[in-house]
C-alpha positions as CSV (number, residue, x, y, z in Angstrom):
1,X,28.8,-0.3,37.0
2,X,28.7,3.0,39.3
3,X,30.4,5.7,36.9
4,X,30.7,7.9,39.6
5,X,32.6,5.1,41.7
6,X,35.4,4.9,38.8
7,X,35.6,8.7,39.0
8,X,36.7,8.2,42.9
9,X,38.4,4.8,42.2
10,X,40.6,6.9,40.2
11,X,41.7,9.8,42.0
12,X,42.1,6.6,45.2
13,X,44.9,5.1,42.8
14,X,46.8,8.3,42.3
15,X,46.5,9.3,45.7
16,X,47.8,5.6,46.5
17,X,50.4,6.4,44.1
18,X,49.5,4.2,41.1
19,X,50.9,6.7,39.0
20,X,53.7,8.4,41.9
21,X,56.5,7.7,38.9
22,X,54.7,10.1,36.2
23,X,53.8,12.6,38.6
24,X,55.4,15.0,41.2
25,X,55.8,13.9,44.7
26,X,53.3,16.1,46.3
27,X,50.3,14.7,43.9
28,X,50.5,11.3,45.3
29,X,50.0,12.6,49.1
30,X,47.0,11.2,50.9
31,X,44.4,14.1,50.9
32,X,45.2,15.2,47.6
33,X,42.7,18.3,47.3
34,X,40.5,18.7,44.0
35,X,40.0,22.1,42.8
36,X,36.7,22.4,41.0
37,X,38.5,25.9,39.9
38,X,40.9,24.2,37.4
39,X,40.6,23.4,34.4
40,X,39.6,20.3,32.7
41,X,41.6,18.7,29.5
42,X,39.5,18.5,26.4
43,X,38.3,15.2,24.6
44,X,38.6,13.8,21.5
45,X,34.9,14.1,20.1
46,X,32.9,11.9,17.3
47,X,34.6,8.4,17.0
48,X,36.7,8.8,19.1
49,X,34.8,8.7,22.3
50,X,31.7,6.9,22.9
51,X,29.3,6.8,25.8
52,X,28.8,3.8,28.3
53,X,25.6,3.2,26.4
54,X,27.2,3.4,23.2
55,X,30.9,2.8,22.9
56,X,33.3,3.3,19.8
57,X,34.9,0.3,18.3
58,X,38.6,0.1,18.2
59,X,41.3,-2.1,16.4
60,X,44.3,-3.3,17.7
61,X,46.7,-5.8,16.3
62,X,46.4,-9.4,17.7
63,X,47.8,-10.3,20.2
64,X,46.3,-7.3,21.4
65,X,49.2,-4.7,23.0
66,X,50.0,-3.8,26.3
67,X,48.5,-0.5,26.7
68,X,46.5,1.9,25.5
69,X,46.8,5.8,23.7
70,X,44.2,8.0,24.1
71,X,44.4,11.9,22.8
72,X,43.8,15.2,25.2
73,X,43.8,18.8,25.2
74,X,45.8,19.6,27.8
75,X,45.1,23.2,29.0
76,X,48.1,26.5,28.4
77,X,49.8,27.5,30.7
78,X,48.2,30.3,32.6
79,X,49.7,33.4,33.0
80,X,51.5,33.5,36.0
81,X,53.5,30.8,34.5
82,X,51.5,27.2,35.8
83,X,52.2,24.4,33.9
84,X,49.3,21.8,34.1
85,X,49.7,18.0,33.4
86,X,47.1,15.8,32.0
87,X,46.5,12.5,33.8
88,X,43.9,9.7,32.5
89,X,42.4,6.8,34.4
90,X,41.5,4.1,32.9
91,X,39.6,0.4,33.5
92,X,38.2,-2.8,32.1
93,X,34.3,-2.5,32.8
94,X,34.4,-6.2,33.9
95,X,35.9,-4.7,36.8
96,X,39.1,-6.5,36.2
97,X,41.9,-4.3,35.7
98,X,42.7,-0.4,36.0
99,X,45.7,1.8,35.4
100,X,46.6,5.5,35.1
101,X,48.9,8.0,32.7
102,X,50.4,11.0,32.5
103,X,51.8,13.6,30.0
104,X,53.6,16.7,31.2
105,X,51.9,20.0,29.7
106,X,53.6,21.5,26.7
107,X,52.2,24.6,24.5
108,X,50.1,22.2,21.7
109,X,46.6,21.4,20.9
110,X,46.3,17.7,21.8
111,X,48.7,15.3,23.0
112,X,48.5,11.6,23.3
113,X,48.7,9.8,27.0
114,X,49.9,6.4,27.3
115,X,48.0,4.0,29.9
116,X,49.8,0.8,30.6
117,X,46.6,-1.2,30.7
118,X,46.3,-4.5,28.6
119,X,43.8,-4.6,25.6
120,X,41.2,-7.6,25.3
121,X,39.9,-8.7,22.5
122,X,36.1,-8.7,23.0
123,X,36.0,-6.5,25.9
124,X,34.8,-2.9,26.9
125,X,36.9,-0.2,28.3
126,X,36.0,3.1,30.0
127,X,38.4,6.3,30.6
128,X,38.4,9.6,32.0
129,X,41.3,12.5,32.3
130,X,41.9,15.2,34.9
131,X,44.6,18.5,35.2
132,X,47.3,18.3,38.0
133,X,48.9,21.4,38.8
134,X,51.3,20.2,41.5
135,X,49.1,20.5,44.4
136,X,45.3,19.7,43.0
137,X,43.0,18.0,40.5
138,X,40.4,19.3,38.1
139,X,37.2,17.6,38.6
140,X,37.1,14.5,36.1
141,X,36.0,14.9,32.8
142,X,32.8,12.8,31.4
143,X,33.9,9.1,30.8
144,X,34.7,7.6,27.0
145,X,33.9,4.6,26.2
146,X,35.4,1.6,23.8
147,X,35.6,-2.0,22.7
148,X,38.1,-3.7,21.5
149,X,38.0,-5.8,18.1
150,X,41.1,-7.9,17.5
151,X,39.3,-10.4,15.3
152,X,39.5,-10.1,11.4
153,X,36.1,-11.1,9.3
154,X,36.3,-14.3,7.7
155,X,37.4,-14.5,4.1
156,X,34.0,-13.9,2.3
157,X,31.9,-16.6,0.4
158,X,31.2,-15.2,-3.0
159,X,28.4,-16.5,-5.4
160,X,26.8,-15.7,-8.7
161,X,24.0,-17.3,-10.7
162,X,25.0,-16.6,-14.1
163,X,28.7,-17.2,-14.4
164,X,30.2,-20.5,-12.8
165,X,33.2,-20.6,-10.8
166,X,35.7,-22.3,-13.4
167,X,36.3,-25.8,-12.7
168,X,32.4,-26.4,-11.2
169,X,29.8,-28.0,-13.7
170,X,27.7,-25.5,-15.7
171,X,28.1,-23.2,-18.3
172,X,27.5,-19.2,-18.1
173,X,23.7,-17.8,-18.7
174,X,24.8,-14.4,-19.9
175,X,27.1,-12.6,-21.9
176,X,29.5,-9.7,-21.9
177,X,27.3,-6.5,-21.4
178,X,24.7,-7.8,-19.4
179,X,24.6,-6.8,-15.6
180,X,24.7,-9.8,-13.4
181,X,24.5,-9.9,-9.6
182,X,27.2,-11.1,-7.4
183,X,26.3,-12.2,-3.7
184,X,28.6,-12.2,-0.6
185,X,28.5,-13.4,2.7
186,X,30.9,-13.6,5.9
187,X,30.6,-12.7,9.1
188,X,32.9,-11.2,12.4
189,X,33.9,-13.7,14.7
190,X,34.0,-13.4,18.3
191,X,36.7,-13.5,20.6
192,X,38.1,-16.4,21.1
193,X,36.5,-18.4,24.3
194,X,33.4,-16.9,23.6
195,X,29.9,-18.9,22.8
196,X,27.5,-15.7,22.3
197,X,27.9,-11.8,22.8
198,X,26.2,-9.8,24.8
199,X,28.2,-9.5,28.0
200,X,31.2,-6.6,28.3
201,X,34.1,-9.5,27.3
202,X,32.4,-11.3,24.5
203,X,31.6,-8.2,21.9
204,X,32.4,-8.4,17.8
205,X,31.7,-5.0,15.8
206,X,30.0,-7.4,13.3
207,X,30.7,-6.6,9.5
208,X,30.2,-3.6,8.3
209,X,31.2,-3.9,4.5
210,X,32.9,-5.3,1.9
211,X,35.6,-3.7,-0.4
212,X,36.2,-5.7,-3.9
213,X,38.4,-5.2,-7.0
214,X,38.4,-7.4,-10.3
215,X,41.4,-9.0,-11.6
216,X,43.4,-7.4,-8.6
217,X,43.5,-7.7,-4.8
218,X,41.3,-4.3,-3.4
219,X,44.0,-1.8,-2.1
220,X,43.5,1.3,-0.7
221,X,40.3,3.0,-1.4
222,X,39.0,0.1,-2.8
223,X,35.1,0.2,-4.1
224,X,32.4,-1.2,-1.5
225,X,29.0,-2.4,-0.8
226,X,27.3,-2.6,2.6
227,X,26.9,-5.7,4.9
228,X,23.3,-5.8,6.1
229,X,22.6,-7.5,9.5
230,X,23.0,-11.1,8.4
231,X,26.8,-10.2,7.2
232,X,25.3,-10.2,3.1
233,X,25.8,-8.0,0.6
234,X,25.6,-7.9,-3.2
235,X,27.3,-6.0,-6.6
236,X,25.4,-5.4,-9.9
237,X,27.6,-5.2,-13.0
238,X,28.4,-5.5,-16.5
239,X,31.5,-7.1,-17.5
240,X,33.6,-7.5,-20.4
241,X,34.4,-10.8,-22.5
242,X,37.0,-12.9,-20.9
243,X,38.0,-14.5,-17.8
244,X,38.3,-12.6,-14.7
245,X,38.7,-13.0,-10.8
246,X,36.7,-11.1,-8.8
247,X,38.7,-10.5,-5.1
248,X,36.3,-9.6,-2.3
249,X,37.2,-8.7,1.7
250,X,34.9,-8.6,4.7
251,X,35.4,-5.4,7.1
252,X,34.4,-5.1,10.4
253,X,32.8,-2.0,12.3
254,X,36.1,-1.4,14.2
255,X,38.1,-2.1,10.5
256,X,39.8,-5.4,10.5
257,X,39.5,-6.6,7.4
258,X,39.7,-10.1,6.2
259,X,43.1,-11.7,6.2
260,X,42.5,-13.9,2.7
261,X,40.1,-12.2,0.2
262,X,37.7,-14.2,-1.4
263,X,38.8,-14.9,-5.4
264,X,36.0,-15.4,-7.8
265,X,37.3,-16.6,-10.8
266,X,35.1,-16.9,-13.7
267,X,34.8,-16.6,-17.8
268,X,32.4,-14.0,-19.5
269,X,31.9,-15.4,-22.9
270,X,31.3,-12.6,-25.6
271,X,27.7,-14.1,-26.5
272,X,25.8,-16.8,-25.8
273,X,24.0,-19.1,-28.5
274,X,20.5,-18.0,-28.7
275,X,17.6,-20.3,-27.7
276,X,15.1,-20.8,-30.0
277,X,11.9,-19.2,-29.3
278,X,9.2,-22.1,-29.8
279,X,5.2,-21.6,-30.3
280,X,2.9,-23.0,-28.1
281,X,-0.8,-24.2,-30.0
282,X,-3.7,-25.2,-27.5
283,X,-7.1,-26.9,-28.6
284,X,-9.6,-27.2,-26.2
285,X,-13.5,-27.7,-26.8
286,X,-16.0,-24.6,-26.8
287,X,-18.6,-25.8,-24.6
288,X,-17.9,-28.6,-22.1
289,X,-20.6,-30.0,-19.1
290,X,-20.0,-29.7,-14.8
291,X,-18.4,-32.2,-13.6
292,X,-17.4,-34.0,-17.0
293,X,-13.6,-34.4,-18.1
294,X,-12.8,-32.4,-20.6
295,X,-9.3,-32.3,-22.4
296,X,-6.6,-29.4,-23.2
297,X,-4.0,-30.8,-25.8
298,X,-1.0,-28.2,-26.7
299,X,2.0,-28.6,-29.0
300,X,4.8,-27.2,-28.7
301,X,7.3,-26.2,-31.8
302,X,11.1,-27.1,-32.1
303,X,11.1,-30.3,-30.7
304,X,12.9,-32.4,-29.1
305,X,12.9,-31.4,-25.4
306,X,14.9,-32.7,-22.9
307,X,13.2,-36.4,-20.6
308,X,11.7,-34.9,-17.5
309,X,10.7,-31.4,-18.6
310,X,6.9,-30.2,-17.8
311,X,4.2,-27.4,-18.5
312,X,2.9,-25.3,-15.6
313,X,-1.3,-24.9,-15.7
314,X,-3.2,-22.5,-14.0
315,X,-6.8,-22.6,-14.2
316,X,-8.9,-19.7,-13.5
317,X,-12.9,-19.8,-12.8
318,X,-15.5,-17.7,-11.0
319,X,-14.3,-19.5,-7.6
320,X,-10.8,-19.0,-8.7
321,X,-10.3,-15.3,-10.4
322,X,-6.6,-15.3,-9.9
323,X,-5.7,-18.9,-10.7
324,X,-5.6,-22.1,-9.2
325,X,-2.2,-24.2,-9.9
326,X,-3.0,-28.0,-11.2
327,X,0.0,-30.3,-11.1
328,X,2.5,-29.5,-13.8
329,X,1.7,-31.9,-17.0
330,X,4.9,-33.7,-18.8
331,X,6.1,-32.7,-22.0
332,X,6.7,-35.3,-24.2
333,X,10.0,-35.6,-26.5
334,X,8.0,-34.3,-29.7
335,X,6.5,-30.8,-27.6
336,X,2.9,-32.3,-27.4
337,X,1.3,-32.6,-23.9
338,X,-2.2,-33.3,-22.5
339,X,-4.4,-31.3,-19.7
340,X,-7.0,-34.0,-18.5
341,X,-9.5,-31.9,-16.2
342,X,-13.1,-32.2,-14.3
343,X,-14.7,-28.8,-14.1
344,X,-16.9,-28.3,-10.7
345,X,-17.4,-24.7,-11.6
346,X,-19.6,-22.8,-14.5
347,X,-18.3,-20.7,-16.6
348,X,-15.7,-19.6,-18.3
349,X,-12.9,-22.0,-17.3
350,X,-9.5,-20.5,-18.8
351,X,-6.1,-22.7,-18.8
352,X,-3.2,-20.8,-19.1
353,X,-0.3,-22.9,-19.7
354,X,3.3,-21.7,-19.8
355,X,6.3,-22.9,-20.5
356,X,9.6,-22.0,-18.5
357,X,12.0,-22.6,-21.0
358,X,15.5,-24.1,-21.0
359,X,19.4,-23.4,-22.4
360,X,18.3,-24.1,-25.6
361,X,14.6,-23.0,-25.8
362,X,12.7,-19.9,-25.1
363,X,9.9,-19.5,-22.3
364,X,6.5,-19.0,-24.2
365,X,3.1,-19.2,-22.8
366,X,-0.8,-19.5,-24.0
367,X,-4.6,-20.2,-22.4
368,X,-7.4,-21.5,-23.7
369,X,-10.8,-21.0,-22.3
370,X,-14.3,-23.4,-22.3
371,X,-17.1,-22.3,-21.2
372,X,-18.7,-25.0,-18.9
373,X,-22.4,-25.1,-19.0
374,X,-24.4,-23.3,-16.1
375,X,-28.2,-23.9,-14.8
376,X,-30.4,-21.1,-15.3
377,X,-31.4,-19.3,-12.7
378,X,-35.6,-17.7,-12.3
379,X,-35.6,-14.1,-11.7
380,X,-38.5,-11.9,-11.9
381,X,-39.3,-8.2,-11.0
382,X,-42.7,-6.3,-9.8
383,X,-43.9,-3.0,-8.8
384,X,-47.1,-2.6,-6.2
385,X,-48.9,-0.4,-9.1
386,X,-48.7,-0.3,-12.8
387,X,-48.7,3.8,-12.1
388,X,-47.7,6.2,-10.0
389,X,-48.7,10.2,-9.5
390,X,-45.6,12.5,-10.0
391,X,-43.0,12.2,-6.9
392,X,-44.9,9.0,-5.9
393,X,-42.7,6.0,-4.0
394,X,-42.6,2.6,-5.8
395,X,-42.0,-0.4,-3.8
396,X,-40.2,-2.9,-5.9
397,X,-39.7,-6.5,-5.4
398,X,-37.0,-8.3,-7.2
399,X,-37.3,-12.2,-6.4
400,X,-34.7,-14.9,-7.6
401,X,-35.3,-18.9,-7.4
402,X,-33.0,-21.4,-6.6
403,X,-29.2,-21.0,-6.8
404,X,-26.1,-22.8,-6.0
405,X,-24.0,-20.4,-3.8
406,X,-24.8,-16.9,-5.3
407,X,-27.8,-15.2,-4.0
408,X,-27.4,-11.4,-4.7
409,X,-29.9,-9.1,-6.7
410,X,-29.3,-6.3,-8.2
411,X,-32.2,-3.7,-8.9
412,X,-31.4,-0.9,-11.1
413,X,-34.3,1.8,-12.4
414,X,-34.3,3.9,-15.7
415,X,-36.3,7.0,-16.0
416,X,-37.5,7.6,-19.7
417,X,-35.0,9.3,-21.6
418,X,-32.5,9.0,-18.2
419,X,-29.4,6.4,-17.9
420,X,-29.7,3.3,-15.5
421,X,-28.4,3.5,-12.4
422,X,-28.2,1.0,-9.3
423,X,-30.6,1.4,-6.5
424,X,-30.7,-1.5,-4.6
425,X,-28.3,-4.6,-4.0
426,X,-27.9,-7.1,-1.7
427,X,-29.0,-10.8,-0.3
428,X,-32.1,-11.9,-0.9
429,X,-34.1,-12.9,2.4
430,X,-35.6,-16.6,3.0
431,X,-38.3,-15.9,0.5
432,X,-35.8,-15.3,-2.3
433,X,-36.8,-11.4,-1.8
434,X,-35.1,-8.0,-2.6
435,X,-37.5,-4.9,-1.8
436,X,-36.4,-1.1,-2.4
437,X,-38.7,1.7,-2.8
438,X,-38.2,4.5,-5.5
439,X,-39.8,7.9,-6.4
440,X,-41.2,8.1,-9.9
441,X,-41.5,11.2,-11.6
442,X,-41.6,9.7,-15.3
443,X,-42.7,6.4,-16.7
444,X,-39.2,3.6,-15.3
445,X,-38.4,0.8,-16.3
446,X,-36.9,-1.6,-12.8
447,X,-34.5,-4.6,-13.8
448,X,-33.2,-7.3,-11.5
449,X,-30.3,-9.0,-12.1
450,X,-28.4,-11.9,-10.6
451,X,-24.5,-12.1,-11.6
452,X,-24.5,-16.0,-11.9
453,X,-22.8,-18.3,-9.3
454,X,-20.4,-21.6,-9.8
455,X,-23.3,-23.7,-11.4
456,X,-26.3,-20.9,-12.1
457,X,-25.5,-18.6,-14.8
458,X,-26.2,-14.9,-15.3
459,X,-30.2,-13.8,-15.5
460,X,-32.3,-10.4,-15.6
461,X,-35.8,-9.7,-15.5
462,X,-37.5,-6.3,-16.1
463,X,-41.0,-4.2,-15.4
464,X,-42.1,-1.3,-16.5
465,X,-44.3,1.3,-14.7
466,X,-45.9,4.8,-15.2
467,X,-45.9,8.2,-14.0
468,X,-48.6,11.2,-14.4
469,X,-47.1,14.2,-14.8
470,X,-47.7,16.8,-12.4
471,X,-50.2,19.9,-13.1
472,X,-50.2,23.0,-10.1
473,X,-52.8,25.4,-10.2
474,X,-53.3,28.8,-8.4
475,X,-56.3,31.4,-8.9
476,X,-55.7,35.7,-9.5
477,X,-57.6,38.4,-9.6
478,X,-60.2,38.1,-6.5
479,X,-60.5,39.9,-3.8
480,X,-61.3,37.8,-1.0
481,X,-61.9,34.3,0.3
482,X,-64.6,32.3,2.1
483,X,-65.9,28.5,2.6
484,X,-68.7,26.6,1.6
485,X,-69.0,22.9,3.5
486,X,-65.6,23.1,4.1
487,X,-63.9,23.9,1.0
488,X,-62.2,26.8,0.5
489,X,-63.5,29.5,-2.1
490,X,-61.5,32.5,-3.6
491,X,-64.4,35.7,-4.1
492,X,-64.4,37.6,-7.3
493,X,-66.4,41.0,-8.0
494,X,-68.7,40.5,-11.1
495,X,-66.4,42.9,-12.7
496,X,-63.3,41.0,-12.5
497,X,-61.9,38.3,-14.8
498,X,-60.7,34.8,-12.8
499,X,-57.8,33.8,-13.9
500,X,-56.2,30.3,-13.7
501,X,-52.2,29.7,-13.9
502,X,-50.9,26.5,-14.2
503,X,-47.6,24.3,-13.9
504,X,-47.1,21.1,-15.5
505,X,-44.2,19.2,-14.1
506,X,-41.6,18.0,-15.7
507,X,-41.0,20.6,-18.2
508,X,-43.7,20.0,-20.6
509,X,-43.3,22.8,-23.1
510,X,-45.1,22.6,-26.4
511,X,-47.5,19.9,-24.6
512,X,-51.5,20.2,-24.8
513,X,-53.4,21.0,-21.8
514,X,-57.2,21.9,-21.5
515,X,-59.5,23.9,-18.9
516,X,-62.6,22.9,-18.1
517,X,-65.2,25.0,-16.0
518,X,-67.9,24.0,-14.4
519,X,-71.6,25.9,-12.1
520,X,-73.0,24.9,-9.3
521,X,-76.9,25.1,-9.4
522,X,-79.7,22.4,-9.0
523,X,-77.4,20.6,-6.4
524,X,-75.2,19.4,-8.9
525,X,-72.3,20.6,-10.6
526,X,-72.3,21.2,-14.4
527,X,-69.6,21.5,-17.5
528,X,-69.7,25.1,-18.8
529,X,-67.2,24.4,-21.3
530,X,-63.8,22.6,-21.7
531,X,-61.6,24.5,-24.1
532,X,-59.3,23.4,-26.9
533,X,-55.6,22.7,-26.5
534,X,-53.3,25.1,-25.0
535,X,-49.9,24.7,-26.3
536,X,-47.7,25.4,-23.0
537,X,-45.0,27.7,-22.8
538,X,-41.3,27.5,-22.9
539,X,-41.1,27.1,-19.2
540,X,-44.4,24.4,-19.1
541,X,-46.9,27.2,-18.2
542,X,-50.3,28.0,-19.7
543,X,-53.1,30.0,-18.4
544,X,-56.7,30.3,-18.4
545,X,-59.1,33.4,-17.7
546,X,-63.1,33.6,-17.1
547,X,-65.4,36.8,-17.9
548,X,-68.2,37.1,-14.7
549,X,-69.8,39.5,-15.8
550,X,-73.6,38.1,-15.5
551,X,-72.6,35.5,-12.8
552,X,-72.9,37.2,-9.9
553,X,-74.1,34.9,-7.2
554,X,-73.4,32.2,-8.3
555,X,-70.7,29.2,-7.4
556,X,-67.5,27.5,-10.4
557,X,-65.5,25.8,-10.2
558,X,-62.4,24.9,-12.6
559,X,-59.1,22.8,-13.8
560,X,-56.6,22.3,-16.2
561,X,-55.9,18.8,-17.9
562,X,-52.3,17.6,-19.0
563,X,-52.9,15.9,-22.1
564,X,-49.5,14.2,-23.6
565,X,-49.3,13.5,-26.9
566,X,-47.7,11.1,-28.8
567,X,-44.3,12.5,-28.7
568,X,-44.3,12.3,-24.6
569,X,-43.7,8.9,-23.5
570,X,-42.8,9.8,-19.9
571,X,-45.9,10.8,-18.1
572,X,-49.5,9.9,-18.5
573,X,-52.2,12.7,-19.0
574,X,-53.1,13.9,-15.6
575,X,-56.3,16.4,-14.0
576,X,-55.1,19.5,-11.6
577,X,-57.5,19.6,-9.0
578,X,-60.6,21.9,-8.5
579,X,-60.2,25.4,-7.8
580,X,-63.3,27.0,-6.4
581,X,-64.2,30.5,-6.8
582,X,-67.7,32.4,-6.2
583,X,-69.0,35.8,-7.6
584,X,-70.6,38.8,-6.1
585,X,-71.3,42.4,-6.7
C-alpha cells in the first residue's frame, strides 16, 4: 500500500470533515493549508511503534474494542500564546476502514488520542499524527505500525520422562535430588476464519514463552523459559520428595497468555530401589578361519531377566573400524546368550556386546576379539647396487605379490646409526612395483612394508646397501700450474714442500687414512711410498707433505685413502683421487 497516499487520504478526511466534531470549524474547510513551518507531535518510540516492514504486536481483549489509544507529544504552547492540537489518522492496511482523533493541547509531556476505529483480531493497522493550530497542519509524522493479537495460546501440553503423570501406567526413574527435564509444547492460534497467515488479516504473534510455578498457578513475575519456533520449550530441575503439580502457561509475542494452565501432577519418591549391577563373561575362540562360523557365548550374572530382552553386538574389523551393528541376540531367562557369526574379513574381529539394562538391572558391557586367519602376502625389496659413492642416488624397488584389496607399499630407509623414516608410499603399478630413489651417504638399510588387507595379512621385506665415505683433497705450497695431456698440474720450486690436505666426509675423526705417492718415468707411473695410518683430526682432517728437494724435473702424483676400521660400520674405505704436481728449479 502507497504510504504516501494515507498521508493525503488523511488530511482528505479532515478536510471532508471526518473529524469536524473534535476540531474547530475553520480546520474542516476545503483547502485547509499545511504549514511545513509547524511543528510535528512526537511519537511513542521502541514497542510502541513499529514500521510497515516490521509492526509491534498489540493485545486487546476479545471481542476486540471499538477503538483505539495511541500516545503523543503534543507540542507547548508557543509564546505568543498558540495553543496546538494533536490530531491522528488512522486505517486498516487491508484498506478497509479509516478514522481520525483529536486531543486539545494542554501543558504535559504525552497525551493519549482516542481513534474510534474497530480492532481486528489478526489484522495490521497503520497511524500517523499531525498539529492543528486553527488555521493549518504540520506535515504528517512517519507512520506506526501494529497488529492486533486477540487470541490466547492454548493451554500447554507438558511432558516428562522420568516422573509419570499420576493415574498413567509407569512408575518414576529418578529420585528427589536428581535434575529431570520437563518438556512443553503449545502454540498461538490464528484468528478465527483464518486457514494460514501471511496476509495483513490472518497474523498470530506466535508464542513467545512460557511462565510456570510448582504447586501454585504462576502469578505475576512468574519464572519462564523460551518458546523456540515450533512453540517448545523445556525446564531442568531438581525436586524434592513428594507429590507436586507443576502449572505451566503459553504467552504469546503480543502477551496473551493461556486461559487454562497446563497442571502436571506427579510424585517424586525420596529414592529409588537400586538395580543390581550384573557382570557380563564372554568366551570366544583365539584363532578362528575366513569364512567359517565361529561362536561368542556370554553370561550374564543375576538372573532371571525379563521374556523378550536382547543384547546389542557390534563387530568391528579392518573393513569396519567403527563397528558394524549385527542383529541384537536374545537373552535367555538364566543371562546366557549366543553370538553365531561368519567372518569374511582377516584379522582381528572384536565383538563388543552390551547390555542396556532395565528397572531392576544395571547396563554393563564387554568384547571379545578372535583373530581370523589371513593369507600371507610376498613382499620383497632391492636396490640397483650393493654400494653407492657418498651422496650417490639409490633407486629402490619395493615389489608386493598377490593381494585381496590392499595394494600399498610402504618404503622406509635407515641410515646407520640414524632412525627410520618414510620415503616412499603409495600403489603399486600393474607389475606389483613401488620405485623411489634415495641419496646415500652411509651404509642404509630400505624396508618395504605392506599393512595387510581383509584376507592378506601384514608383511615386510628388507635390503641393505653401502656407502664409501667421501675423501676431498686440495694441494699448497706451489707456485704455479700447467697441463700435461690434459690434466691439470700444480708447479712446485725444488725448494718447496707439497703439501696434501684432506677431508673425509662424514665426520670421521680418529679414523685411519694413508697417502700414497707415486713418479712418472719410463712411461709408467710408480709407488714411491704409501705411508702408515694417519689418525684424523677432531674435525675429520689429516694432512700429508712431500720434501722435492732432488726432484726437480720430474712428474707425482698423490692421494689419500680412507681406511675404516672396525669400529666404522657406516662407510666403506674409499681412494681421493690423484692430485698432480711437477717440480722445477
Amino acid at each position: 500500500m502507497n504510504r504516501t497516499a494515507h498521508r493525503r487520504g488523511r488530511l482528505a478526511l479532515l478536510l471532508a470533515g471526518a473529524i469536524v466534531a473534535a476540531l474547530p470549524a475553520s480546520a474542516a474547510a476545503d483547502e485547509t493549508p499545511i504549514d511545513p513551518a509547524l511543528p510535528a507531535p512526537t511519537l511513542p518510540s521502541g514497542a510502541d511503534c513499529g514500521s510497515d516492514s516490521s509492526p509491534t504486536w498489540r493485545s486487546v481483549s476479545s471481542p476486540p474494542p471499538a477503538g483505539m489509544t495511541v500516545s503523543i507529544g503534543v507540542p507547548r504552547p508557543t509564546v505568543n500564546g498558540v495553543t496546538y492540537q494533536g490530531v491522528v489518522h488512522a486505517w486498516d492496511v487491508d484498506g478497509s476502514q479509516t478514522a481520525d482523533g483529536s486531543v486539545p493541547g494542554q501543558p504535559v509531556p504525552v497525551q493519549s488520542v482516542y481513534v474510534p476505529l474497530p480492532l481486528t483480531d489478526g489484522h495490521t493497522y497503520g497511524w500517523h499524527a499531525s498539529t492543528y493550530d486553527g488555521t493549518a497542519y504540520s506535515n504528517p509524522t512517519e507512520p506506526c505500525y501494529f497488529r492486533v493479537d486477540a487470541s490466547a495460546p492454548l493451554t500447554p501440553v507438558v511432558t516428562n520422562p522420568d516422573f509419570p503423570p499420576m493415574g498413567s501406567p509407569g512408575t518414576p526413574t529418578k529420585a528427589a535430588g536428581q535434575p529431570t527435564t520437563f518438556s512443553f509444547s503449545s502454540s498461538d492460534p490464528l484468528p478465527s476464519g483464518c486457514t494460514e497467515a501471511g496476509t495483513p488479516d490472518c497474523q498470530a504473534s506466535g508464542l513467545n514463552h512460557f511462565e510456570y510455578a510448582l504447586d501454585r498457578e504462576p502469578g505475576i513475575g512468574a519464572a519462564r523459559v523460551p518458546a523456540d519456533a515450533g512453540g517448545t520449550g523445556s525446564l531442568t530441575t531438581a525436586l524434592s520428595w513428594g507429590v507436586h503439580t507443576l502449572y505451566v502457561v503459553g504467552v504469546d509475542v503480543a502477551g496473551n497468555r493461556s486461559q487454562t494452565p497446563a497442571a502436571y501432577t506427579f510424585t517424586v519418591p525420596s529414592q529409588l530401589p537400586p538395580p543390581s549391577r550384573p557382570t557380563l563373561d564372554l568366551t570366544a575362540p583365539e584363532t578362528a578361519g575366513r569364512g567359517a562360523q565361529l561362536t561368542v557365548s556370554g553370561q550374564l550374572s543375576a538372573a532371571p531377566y525379563s521374556s523378550g530382552e536382547v543384547v546389542h553386538v557390534l563387530k568391528s574389523d579392518l573393513a569396519h573400524p567403527t563397528g558394524v551393528a549385527l542383529p541384537d541376540v536374545p537373552l535367555s531367562a538364566d543371562g546366557t546368550f549366543r553370538i553365531a557369526d561368519v567372518p569374511q574379513v582377516g584379522g582381528a574381529n572384536t565383538y563388543a556386546v552390551t547390555y542396556p539394562g532395565d528397572s531392576t538391572h544395571q547396563a554393563v558391557d564387554a568384547s571379545a576379539t578372535v583373530q581370523v586367519s589371513r593369507n600371507a602376502a610376498a613382499v620383497s625389496i632391492t636396490t640397483d647396487a650393493p654400494s653407492y659413492g657418498y651422496g650417490a642416488t639409490a633407486r629402490i624397488t619395493a615389489h608386493l605379490g598377490t593381494t585381496y584389496n590392499g595394494r600399498t607399499l610402504a618404503i622406509y630407509a635407515q641410515p646407520y646409526g640414524g632412525r627410520k623414516t618414510l620415503i616412499e608410499t603409495g600403489t603399486v603399478d600393474s607389475h606389483g612395483n613401488l620405485a623411489t630413489t634415495y641419496k646415500l651417504t652411509r651404509k642404509t638399510t630400505f624396508t618395504a612394508a605392506f599393512a595387510g588387507d581383509y584376507r592378506y595379512a601384514p608383511a615386510t621385506a628388507a635390503t641393505t646397501a653401502s656407502a664409501y665415505a667421501k675423501v676431498s683433497e686440495s694441494l699448497s705450497g706451489y707456485y704455479g700450474s700447467t697441463h700435461y695431456g690434459g690434466l691439470l698440474y700444480r708447479v712446485y720450486h725444488h725448494t718447496a714442500k707439497a703439501k696434501l690436505n684432506i677431508t673425509v666426509t662424514p665426520d670421521k675423526a680418529g679414523q685411519c687414512v694413508k697417502f700414497q705417492i707415486q713418479r712418472y718415468y719410463s712411461d709408467a707411473w710408480h709407488t714411491q711410498s704409501t705411508s702408515s695410518c694417519h689418525a684424523l683430526s677432531t674435525t675429520s682432517t689429516s694432512y700429508a707433505t712431500v720434501t722435492l728437494t732432488n726432484a726437480a724435473g720430474s712428474k707425482f702424483r698423490i692421494r689419500a685413502e680412507y681406511v675404516h676400521s672396525t669400529k666404522d660400520t657406516g662407510n666403506l674405505s674409499t681412494w681421493g683421487a690423484w692430485q698432480y704436481f711437477t717440480v722445477r728449479k
